[in-house]
N, C-alpha and C positions, 0 to 999 in steps of 0.2 A: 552495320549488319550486312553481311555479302549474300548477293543474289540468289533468292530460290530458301534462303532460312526462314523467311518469314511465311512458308509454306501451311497453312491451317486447314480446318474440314471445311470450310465458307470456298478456298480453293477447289478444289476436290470434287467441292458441289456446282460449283462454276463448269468445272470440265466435265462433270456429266451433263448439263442443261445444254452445253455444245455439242455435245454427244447427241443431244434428245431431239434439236433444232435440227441439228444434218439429217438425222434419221424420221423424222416427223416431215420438213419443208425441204428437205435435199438440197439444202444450204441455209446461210445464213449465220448458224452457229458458229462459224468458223471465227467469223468477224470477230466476237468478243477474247480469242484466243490469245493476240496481241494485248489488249489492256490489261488481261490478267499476268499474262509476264512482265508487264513493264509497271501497272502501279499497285499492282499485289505482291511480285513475288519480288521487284527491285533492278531485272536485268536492263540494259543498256536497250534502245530502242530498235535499234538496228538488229541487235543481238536478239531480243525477243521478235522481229520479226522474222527471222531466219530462224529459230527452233520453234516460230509457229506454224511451218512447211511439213514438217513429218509428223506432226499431230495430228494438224488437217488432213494428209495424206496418207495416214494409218485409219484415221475416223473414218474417213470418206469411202478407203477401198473395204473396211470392215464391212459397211453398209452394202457396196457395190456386190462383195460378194455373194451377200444376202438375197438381197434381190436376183442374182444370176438362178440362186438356186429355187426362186418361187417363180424363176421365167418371167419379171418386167425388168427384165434389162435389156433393150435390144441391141446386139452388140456395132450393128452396122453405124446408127447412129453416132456412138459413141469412136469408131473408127475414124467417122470424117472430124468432127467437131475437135477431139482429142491431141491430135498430133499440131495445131492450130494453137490451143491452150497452151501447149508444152512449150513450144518454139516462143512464144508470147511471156510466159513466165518463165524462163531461161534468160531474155533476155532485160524482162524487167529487174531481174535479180542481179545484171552483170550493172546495170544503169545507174542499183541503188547508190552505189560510190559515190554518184557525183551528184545525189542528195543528200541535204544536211537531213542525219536523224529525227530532227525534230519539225520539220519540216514532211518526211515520211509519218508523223504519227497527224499532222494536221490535214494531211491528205487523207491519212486513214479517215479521220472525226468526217472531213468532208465527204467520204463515199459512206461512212455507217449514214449520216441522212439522208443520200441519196435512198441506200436498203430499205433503212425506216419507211418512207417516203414513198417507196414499192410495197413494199409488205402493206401499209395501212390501204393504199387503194386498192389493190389487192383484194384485202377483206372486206370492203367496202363494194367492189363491184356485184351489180346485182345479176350478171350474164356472163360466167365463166368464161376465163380462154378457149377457144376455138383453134383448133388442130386446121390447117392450110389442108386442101387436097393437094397443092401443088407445092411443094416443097422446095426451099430454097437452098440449095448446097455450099453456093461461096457465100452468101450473105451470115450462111450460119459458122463458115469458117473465117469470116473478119470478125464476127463477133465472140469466137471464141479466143481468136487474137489478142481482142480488145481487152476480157478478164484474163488471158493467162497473162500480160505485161501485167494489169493491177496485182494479180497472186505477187508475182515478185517481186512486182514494187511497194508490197504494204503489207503482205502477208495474209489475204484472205480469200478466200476461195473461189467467189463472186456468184457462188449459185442464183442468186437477186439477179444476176443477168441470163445465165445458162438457161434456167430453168424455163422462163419466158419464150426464149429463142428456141428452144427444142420445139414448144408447143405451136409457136405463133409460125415462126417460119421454117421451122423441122417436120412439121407436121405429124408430131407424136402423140399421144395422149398422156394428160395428166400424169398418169402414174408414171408410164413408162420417161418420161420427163426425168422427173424425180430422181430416178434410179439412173437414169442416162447422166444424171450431173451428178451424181456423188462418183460413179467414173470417169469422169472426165477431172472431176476435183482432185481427186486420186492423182492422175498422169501429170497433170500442171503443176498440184504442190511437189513431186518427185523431181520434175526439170528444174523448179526456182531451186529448192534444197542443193542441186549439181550447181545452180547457178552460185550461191551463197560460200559453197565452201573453200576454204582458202578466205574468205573476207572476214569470218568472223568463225568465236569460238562457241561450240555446242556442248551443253551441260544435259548428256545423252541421258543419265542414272532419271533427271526430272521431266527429260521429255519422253522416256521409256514411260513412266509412272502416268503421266497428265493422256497420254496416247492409248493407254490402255484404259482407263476410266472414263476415256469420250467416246471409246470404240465401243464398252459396254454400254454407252449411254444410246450410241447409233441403233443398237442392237435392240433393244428396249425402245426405241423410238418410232424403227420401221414396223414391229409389231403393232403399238399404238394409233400407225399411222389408218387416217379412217374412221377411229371410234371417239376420236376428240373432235370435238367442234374447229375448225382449221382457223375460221375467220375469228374467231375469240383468241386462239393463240399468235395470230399473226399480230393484231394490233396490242398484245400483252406485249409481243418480244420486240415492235416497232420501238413500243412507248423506253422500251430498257435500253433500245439503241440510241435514242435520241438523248436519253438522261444523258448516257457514258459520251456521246457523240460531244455536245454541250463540255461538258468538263474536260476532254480532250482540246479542244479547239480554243476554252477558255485558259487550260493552263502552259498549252502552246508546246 
């Protein structure tokens, strides 16, 4: 069977729940993007995780749009952090070469735990994040660093880290958090995808298709966001991370 035939509505419905996580947690969802190209739909690891760069980064600027136009995007934010991600997953994406594919999907399994691992404290803690009065400008540009290499070297967007750093050391609020890392997801999945091409071949007809069905999901997501219980879907989409995480890292 060749890559992308074994395409079903279980698929479909996969690419909207990523849709619904970015647009709900302004990250997260991305992560699962990669195993559905690689043990649902059949494509090559490497190869799925370079057509999971413009899914993430159509998903994510859908959302970012969104948010521009309800004003919690603050753009300055996303100015510093951004160009940091980019250069970061540029180069993680020129790197991947000289990791074995399979190798690239055991690192993925190993950061979905990490996410998982976030998310459930997360929802667990009883005294939300707290926004810094005093903001840290380079601390927030190494760490945007840090996830744009993982974007290119695994294919996931790393909002699990963004998101955090905007609050804790960006000194932003919640929402505006949120809406700051689905643009910065945006700029970093664009640079890894520059980085990718030439390495490997893009089956554009199903990432056109999977890009627009997580973009509706974002859209649907950032509406939702607020009236769903946050800590109940965090430790639902942990508990989905660690299942997939597990059987990635088990079958190597």
């Amino acid at each position: 069977m060749s890559p992308g035939a074994s395409v079903t509505a279980v698929t479909w419905l996969l690419a909207a729940i990523i849709g619904l996580a970015l647009g709900l947690l302004g990250g997260g969802g991305s992560i699962l993007t990669v195993p559905v190209f690689t043990y649902l739909m059949g494509y090559e690891p490497r190869q799925a995780i370079a057509m999971s760069l413009p899914v993430v980064g159509l998903a994510a600027a859908t959302g970012a749009i969104a948010a521009l136009g309800s004003r919690t995007l603050p753009l300055r934010a996303a100015v510093v952090m951004g160009p940091a991600t980019m250069a970061g997953s540029y180069a993680g994406a020129r790197l991947a070469v000289w990791f074995d594919p399979r190798t690239q999907l055991v690192l993925l399994g190993a950061i979905m735990l990490s996410a998982a691992a976030a998310m459930w404290l997360r929802s667990r803690a009883t005294v939300a994040w707290q926004a810094t009065s005093h903001p840290h400008p380079l601390l927030v540009v190494a760490i945007g660093l840090a996830a744009g290499v993982i974007t290119g070297l695994v294919g996931v967007g790393g909002g699990f880290l963004l998101v955090p750093a905007l609050v804790i050391v960006g000194g932003l609020p919640m929402r505006q958090a949120t809406s700051t890392s689905l643009l910065v997801i945006a700029m970093s999945a664009s640079a890894g995808l520059v980085g990718y091409l030439g390495q490997v071949t893009f089956d554009w007809q199903v990432v056109g298709i999977f890009a627009a069905v997580a973009s509706a999901g974002v859209i649907v997501g950032g509406r939702l966001a607020g009236r769903v219980p946050a800590g109940r879907l965090q430790q639902g989409f942990a508990a989905l991370l660690v299942v997939i995480a597990l059987y990635m890292l088990v079958r190597g």
